[in-house]
C-alpha positions in Angstrom: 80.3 112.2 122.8 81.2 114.1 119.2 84.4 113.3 117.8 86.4 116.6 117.6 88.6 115.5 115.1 85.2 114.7 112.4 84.7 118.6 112.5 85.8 120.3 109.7 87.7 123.6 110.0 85.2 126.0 109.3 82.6 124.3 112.0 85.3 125.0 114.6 85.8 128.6 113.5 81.9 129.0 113.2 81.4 127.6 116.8 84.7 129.7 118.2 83.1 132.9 116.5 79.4 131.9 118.6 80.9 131.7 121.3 83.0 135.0 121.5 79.6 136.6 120.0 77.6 135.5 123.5 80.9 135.9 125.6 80.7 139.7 124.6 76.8 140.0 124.7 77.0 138.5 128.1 79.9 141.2 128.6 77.8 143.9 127.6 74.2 142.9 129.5 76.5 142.7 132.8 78.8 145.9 132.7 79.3 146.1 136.3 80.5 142.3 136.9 84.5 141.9 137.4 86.3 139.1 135.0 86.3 136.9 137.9 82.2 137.0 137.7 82.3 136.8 134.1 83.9 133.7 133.5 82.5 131.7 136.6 78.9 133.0 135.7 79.9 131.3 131.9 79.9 128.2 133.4 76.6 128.1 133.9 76.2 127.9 129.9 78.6 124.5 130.0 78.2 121.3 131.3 76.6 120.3 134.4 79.1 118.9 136.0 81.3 121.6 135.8 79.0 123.4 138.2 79.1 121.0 140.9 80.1 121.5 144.3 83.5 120.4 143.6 83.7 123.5 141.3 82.2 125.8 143.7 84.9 125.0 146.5 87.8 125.5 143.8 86.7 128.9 142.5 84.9 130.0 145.5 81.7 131.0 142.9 78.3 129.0 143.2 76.7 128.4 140.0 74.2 127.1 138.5 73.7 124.9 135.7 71.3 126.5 132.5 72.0 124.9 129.1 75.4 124.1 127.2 75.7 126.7 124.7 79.3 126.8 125.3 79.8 123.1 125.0 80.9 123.2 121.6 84.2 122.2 120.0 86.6 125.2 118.7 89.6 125.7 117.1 91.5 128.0 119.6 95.5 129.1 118.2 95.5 126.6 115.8 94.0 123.8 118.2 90.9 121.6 117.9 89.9 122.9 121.4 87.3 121.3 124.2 85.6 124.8 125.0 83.6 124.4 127.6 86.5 122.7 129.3 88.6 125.6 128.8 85.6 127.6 130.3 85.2 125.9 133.4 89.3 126.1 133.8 89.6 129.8 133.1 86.5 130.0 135.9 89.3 128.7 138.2 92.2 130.7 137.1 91.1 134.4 137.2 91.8 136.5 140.2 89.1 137.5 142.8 88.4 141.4 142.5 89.2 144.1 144.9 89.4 143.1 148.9 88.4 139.8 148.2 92.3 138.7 146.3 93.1 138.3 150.0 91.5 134.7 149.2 93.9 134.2 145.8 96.1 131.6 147.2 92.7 129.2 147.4 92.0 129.5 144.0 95.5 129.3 143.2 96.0 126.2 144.6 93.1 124.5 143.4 93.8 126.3 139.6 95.8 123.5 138.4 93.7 120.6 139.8 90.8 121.8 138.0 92.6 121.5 135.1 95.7 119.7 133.8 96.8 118.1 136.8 93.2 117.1 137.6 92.6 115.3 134.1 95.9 113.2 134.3 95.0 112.2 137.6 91.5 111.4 137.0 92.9 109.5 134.0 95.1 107.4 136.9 91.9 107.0 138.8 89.9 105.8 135.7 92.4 103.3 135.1 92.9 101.8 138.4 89.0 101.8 138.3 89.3 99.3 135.3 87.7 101.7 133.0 90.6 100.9 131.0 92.5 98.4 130.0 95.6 100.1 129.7 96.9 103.9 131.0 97.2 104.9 127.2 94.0 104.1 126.8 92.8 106.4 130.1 95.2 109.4 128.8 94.0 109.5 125.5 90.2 109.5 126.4 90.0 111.7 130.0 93.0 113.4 128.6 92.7 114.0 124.9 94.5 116.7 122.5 91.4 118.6 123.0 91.5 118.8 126.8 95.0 119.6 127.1 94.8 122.6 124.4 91.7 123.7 126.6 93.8 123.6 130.2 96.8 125.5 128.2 94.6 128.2 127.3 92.9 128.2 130.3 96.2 129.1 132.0 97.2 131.4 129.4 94.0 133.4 129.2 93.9 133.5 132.8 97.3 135.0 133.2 96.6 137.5 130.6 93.4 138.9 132.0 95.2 139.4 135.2 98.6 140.8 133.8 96.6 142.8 131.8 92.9 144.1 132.9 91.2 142.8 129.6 87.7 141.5 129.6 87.4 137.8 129.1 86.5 137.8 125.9 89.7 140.3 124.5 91.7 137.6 126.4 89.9 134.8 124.2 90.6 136.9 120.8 94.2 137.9 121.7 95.3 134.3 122.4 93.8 132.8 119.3 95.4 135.4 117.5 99.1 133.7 118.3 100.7 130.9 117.4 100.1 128.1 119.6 104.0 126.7 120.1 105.0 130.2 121.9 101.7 129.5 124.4 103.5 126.1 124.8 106.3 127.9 125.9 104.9 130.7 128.0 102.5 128.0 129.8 106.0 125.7 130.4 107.8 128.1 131.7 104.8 130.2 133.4 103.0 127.2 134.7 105.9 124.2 135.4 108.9 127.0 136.0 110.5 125.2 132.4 113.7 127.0 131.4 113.7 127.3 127.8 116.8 128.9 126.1 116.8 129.6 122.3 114.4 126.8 121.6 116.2 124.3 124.0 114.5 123.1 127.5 117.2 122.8 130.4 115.4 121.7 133.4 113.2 118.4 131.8 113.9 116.6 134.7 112.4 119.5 137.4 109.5 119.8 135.2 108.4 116.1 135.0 109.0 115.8 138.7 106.9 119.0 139.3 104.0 117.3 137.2 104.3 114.2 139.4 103.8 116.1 142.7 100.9 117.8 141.3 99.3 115.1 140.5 100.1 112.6 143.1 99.0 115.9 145.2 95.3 115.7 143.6 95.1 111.5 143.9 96.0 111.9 147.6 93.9 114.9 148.4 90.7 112.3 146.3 92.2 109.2 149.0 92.0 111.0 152.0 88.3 112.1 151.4 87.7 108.6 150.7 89.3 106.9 153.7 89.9 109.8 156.4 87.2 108.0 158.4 88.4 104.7 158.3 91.4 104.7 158.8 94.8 107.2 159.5 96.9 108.3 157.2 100.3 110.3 156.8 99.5 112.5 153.9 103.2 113.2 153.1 103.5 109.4 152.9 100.4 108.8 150.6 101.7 111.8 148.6 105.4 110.6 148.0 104.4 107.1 147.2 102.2 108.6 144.4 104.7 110.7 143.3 106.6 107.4 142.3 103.8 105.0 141.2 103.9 103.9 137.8 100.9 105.2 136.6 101.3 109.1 137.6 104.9 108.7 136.2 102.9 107.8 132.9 100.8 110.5 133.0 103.0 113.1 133.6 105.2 111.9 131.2 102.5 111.8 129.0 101.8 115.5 128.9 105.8 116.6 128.7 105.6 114.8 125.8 102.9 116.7 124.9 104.4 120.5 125.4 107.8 119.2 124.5 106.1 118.6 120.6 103.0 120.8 120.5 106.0 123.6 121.7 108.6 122.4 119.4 111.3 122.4 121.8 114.8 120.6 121.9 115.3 118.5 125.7 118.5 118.9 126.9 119.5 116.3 128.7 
């Protein structure tokens, strides 16, 4: 895989500029498809793996695979950005047109594991896997700078499509166009229910244990596939002794971490 961080500035802006240029010709050659189409249907220009079956459950939205235009590294609000991460997250975080929002809370749920939640866990599961010597190791390579900027503007994006009526590729423009720290704290306090008061974050304590749930919530829900037909299970039981293993307290501590600097933010303890 490329090293994001080789990339000079102006690649990044070049390939963020390529991609907004086929976002809005695909835009324009399908007038009549809602946001929701739009950005699932751009995940056909990925990775394949982001149009697996897994993906198609999450954003109720079958695609197929066709080439990996949009795989491309991008500097998005300041950030060396993962965009065909981000792609496949916003695919998952806009909401279903007319009738069919009656079906939201599905793709609500799943929003999160498809992106941040999902790539700390899968870090969890990499390790335990013995992928990795240590959980640093897994965070920093499943859950790099570059995929975390991607599931923050996913979330952001997505919010702002909705809250707004813009097509997916204003949304794109209009969040590049900000300063990254105040998506930092619009995602902590959209997202993770943060409670940030003239630069200072009150509630650290609800946030990180919020993480942990979420994420202890995606390892069970990847368990009980696993083992549900060999054995029983209490899934409230599998779920709180995730909560509370090591490991997911390491990831989610890893990503406050994260939003607490990338934000610039004071903790208050």
């Amino acid at each position: 895989m490329l090293q994001f961080s080789t990339l000079d500035p102006e690649t990044l802006q070049t390939n963020l500029d390529r991609s907004l240029q086929f976002i809005r010709e695909f835009e324009a050659r399908n007038p009549r498809d809602s946001t929701y189409e739009i950005a699932n249907k751009l995940r056909s220009y990925t990775r394949a793996s982001y149009n697996s079956q897994q993906f198609t459950l999450a954003t109720l939205s079958r695609q197929t695979y066709i080439d990996n235009r949009l795989d491309l590294p991008v500097i998005l609000a300041g950030q060396v950005t993962d965009f065909a991460h981000f792609i496949a997250s916003l695919s998952d975080r806009v909401r279903l047109p007319g009738w069919t929002r009656i079906l939201d809370a599905a793709t609500a749920w799943t929003g999160k594991h498809s992106s941040w939640a999902g790539d700390l866990a899968q870090a969890v599961l990499d390790y335990r896997s013995g992928k990795f010597a240590t959980m640093e190791q897994a965070l920093v390579a499943v859950a790099s700078a570059a995929d975390l900027s991607a599931d923050v503007a996913a979330v952001q994006v997505g919010w702002r499509i909705d809250a707004e009526s813009l097509a997916v590729s204003e949304a794109i423009a209009l969040y590049h166009n900000l300063p990254y720290p105040l998506h930092i704290r619009q995602f902590a306090q959209q997202e993770l229910d943060g409670k940030i008061i003239e630069d200072r974050l009150h509630n650290s304590r609800a946030i990180v244990e919020g993480m942990r749930r979420d994420i202890a919530e995606f390892l069970t829900l990847m368990e009980l596939k696993n083992l549900i037909w060999t054995r029983k299970l209490n899934p409230k039981l599998l779920q709180s002794i995730e909560r509370n293993h090591p490991d997911v307290r390491s990831a989610a501590q890893y990503f406050f971490d994260y939003l607490v600097s990338m934000g610039n933010v004071e903790v208050v303890i």
